[in-house]
N, C-alpha and C positions, 0 to 999 in steps of 0.2 A: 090587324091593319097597321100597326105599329112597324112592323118591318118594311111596310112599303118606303116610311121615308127613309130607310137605310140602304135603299138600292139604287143603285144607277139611274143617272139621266144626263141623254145626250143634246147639246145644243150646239146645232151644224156638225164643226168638227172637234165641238169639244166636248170631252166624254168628264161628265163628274161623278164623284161616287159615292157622294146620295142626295139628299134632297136641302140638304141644309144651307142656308145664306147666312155669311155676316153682311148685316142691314148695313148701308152706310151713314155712321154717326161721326159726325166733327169729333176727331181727335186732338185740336189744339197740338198738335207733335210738330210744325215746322219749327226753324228758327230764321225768320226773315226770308219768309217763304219757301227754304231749303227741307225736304226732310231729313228729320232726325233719326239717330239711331234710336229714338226709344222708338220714332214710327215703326221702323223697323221690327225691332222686336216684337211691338203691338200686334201687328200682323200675323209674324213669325209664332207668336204663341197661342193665337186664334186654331192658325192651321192646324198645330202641335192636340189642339182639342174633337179634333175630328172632324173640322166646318169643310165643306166641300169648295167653297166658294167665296173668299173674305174680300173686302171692298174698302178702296183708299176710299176715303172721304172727300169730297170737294175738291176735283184738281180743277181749276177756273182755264178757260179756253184759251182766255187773255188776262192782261194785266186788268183791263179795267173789268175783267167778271168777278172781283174778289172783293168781299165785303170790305175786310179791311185790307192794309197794304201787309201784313204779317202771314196771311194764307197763301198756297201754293197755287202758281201760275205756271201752268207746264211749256218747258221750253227748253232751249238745247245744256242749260246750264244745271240742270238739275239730271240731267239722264243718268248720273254714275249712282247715284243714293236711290232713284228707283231701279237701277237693276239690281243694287243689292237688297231690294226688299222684294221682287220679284221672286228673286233666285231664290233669298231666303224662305218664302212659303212654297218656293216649289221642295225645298231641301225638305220640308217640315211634311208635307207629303199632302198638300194643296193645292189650290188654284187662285187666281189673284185676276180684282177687277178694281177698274175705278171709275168713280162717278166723277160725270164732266158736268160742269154747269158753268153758269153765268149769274151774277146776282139780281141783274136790272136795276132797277131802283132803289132797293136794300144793301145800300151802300154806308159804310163812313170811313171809308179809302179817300185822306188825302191826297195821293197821290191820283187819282183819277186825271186824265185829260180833260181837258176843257172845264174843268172847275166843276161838272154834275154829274150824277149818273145816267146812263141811259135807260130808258125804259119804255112800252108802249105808247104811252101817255106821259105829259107834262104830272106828276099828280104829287103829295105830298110826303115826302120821305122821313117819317117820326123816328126812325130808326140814326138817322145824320142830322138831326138838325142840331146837337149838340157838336158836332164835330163842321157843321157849316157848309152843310149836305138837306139843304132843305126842302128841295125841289129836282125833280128828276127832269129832263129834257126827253121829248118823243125823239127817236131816233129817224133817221132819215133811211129811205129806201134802198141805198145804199150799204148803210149800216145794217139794216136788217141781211141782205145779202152775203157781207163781209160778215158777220155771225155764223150763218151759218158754213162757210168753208171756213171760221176758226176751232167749231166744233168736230172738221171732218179731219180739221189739218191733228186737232187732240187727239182724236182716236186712232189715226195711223201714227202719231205719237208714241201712243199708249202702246200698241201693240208691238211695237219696235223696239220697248224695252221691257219686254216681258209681258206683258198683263196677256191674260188668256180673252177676256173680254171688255166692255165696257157697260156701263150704264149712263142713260144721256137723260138729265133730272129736269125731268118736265111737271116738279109738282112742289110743295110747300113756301110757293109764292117768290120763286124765284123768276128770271126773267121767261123761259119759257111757259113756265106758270103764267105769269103776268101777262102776254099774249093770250092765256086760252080763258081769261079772267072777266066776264063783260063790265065790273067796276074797277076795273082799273084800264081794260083795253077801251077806249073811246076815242078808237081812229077811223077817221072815215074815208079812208082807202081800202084797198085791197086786203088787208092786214087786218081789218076790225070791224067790228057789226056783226055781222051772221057768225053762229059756230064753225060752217066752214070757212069762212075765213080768218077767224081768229086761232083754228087749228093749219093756217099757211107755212107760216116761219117751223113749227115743231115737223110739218111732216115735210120742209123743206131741209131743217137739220138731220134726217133720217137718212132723207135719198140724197145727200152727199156724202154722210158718214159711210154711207154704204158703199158708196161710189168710189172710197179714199182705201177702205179697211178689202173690200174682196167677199168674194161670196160666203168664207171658210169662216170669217170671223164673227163670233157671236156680239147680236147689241138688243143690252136690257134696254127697257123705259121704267121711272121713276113717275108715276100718275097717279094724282091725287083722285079716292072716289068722291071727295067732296071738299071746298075750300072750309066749312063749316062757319059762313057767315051768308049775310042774305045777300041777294046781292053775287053773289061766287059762284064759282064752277061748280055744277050739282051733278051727282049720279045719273040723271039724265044726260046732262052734255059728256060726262065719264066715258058711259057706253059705248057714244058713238064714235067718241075719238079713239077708243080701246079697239071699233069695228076698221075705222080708217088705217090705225095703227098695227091691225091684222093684216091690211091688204095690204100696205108698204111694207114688210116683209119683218116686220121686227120680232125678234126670238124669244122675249118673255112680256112681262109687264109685271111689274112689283107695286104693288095694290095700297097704297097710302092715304094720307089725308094731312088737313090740316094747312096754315100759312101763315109764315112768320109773325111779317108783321101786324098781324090781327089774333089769327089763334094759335099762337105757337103751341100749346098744351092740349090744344087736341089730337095731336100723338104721342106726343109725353106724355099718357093721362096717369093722375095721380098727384101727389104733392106738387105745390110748387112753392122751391125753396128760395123763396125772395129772400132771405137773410142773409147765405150764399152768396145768390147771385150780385146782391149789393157789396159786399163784400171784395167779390173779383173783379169788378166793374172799377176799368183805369182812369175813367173822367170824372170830375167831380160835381158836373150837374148832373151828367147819366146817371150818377151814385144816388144824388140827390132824389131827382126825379124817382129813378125806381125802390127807392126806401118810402117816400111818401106816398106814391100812388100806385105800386105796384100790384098791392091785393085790390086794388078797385079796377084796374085796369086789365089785369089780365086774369083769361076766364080760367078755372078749374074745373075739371071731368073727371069724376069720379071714371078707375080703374075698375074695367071687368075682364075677365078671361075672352080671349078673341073678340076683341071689341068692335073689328071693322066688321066681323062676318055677315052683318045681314046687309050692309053696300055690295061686298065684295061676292055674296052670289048671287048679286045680279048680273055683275060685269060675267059671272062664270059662264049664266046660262046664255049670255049675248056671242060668244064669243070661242074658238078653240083651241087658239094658240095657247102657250104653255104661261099659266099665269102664279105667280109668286103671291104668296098671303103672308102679310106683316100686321101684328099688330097685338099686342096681349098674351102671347106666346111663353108659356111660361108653366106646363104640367105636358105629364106622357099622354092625359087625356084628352089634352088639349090639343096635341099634334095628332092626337086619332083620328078627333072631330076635324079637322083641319084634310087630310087623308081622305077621310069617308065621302068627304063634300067634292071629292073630286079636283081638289089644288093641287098643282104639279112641284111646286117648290113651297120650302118655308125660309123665312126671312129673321132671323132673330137680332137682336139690341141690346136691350140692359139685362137680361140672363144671361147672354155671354158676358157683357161686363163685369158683370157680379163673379162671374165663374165660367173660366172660357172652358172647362171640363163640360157644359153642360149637357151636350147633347149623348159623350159617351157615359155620362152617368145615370142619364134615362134611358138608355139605352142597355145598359148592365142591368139597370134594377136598384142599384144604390142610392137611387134617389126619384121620389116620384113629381116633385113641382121645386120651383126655382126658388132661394130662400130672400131673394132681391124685392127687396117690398113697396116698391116704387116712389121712394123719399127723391128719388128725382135731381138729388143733390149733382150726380156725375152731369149735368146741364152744367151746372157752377163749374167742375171742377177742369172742363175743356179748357176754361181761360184762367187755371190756375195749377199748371205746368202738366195738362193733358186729363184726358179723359181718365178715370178710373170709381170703381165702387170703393165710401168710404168705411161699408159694413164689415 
């Protein structure tokens, strides 16, 4: 079964040559929102590993979708640095996607308009209130509208300067997350209350992106199986949006979990290196804050091998468009069991990090599980001049 993830698969008109994803993880690689040439190389060296499919990380739609003002906002000024990293993983014998988002209220982007973030709901933002980001504003109808043709306007963006596809991140508590959210979406319009309509704005950014990109071009979805708090977007509401998100025509779904600002470490499962992360933290009450209450504050999940699998085959059995399995990915046994179950893609994260070889190394035989032991630290080290393993 092992060979199956080493074959082909086609989405729309793009042909990959095998099953493997780089997951998309914040690289820290801009410099005042520009990418860098280490982004570059980042990528460039992923492909170099066999990955069929590697993923910029977070290109924000607009100025105001980006956490801080330091992440990339895609726009006519940056076009030359991503076609050299396009071009670069096409040289490397690749293919190249990036994830579009918006932050919503998970912001501390000074530079934001109108002094707040936007988001579904008026509701509290723990993540800026150090930075004087306390309070999110509900967006206006309008707003919602202008969202989603900045999403359509990113992805014909994207594909204009190389990307083979996109992924449009509808999960870990970002703004389109925060839509599909019922504790955080408490709008009582058209927008909020019932799952269909708090699934409006997401399958409204679909059928414009679609509208923008052409029938040829393939678009991921980024969908959490579960926010993992009460209160959150559960497997049940998953499902049906995974059923809706079959019918508006989208070409995979990449099977996640997890939300920032509540459970961030429910897809990181495994250590969490609060000593680190305080460490790289450039504010001094942020510092504060998460030195003092960091282990009381946020939760720890013990690490297991495939750790979404029993969420994610339920979306399988609901469902048959081509769905992508991320999460604990980390032995050849593990990508069997992954295979057997019927996944069409695999999504991998910190085993490429650790060793972007990895895939052609379980694939030779020279190695049978990933030697990355989930200390978690590469969290820390995005915001201390990029991502990398410091094993």
């Amino acid at each position: 079964m092992i060979s199956k993830a080493y074959t082909s698969f086609q989405l729309r008109s793009l042909v990959l040559k095998n099953r493997f994803i780089k997951t998309a993880t914040y690289e820290g690689m801009c410099d005042n929102g520009r990418p860098t040439q280490q982004l570059i190389d980042f990528h460039a060296r992923t492909a170099q590993g066999g990955i069929a499919l590697t993923t910029v990380a977070y290109g924000a739609v607009n100025p105001d979708g980006r956490t801080h003002e330091h992440q990339m906002y895609l726009h006519q000024g940056i076009v030359e640095p991503l076609k050299e990293l396009t071009d670069a993983v096409h040289r490397a014998g690749g293919k190249a996607s990036i994830q579009l988002t918006h932050c919503g209220f998970f912001s501390r982007n000074k530079n934001i308009r109108g002094n707040k973030p936007l988001g579904p709901s008026k509701v509290l933002n723990t993540y800026g209130i150090m930075s004087g980001l306390a309070f999110s504003r509900a967006m206006t109808n309008g707003e919602i509208s202008q969202t989603a043709l900045d999403f359509a306007y990113a992805a014909d963006f994207s594909r204009n300067v190389g990307f083979d596809a996109v992924e449009i991140h509808m999960g870990h508590g970002y703004l389109l997350s925060q839509f599909l959210t019922p504790q955080i979406n408490k709008r009582k319009d058209n927008y909020g209350g019932s799952l269909e309509n708090r699934m409006r704005l997401p399958l409204e950014v679909i059928a414009e992106t679609r509208n923008a990109v052409g029938e040829d071009f393939p678009i991921l979805v980024k969908l959490n199986l579960s926010d993992g708090f009460k209160g959150g977007f559960t497997i049940v509401d998953s499902i049906e949006v995974a059923k809706a998100l079959e019918y508006a025509g989208v070409d995979a779904l990449i099977l996640s979990g997890g939300y920032t600002s509540k459970t961030p470490f429910y897809l990181m499962r495994g250590d969490i290196p609060i000593w680190d992360m305080t460490k790289v933290e450039k504010n001094w009450l942020q510092k504060i804050a998460i030195a003092s209450f960091g282990r009381f504050i946020i939760r720890k999940y013990d690490f297991t091998e495939n750790f979404f699998m029993p969420l994610a085959l339920q979306v399988r059995k609901a469902v048959q468009l081509p769905l992508v399995y991320v999460g604990g990915v980390v032995s050849r046994q593990g990508i069997e069991d992954i295979m057997k179950e019927k996944f069409d893609m695999i999504a991998l994260g910190r085993a490429l990090i650790h060793d972007p070889d990895f895939i052609l190394k379980i694939q030779d035989g020279s190695i049978q599980k990933s030697e990355c032991n989930q200390c978690n630290i590469c969290v820390a080290e995005m915001d201390r001049g990029g991502v990398r393993c410091v094993l």
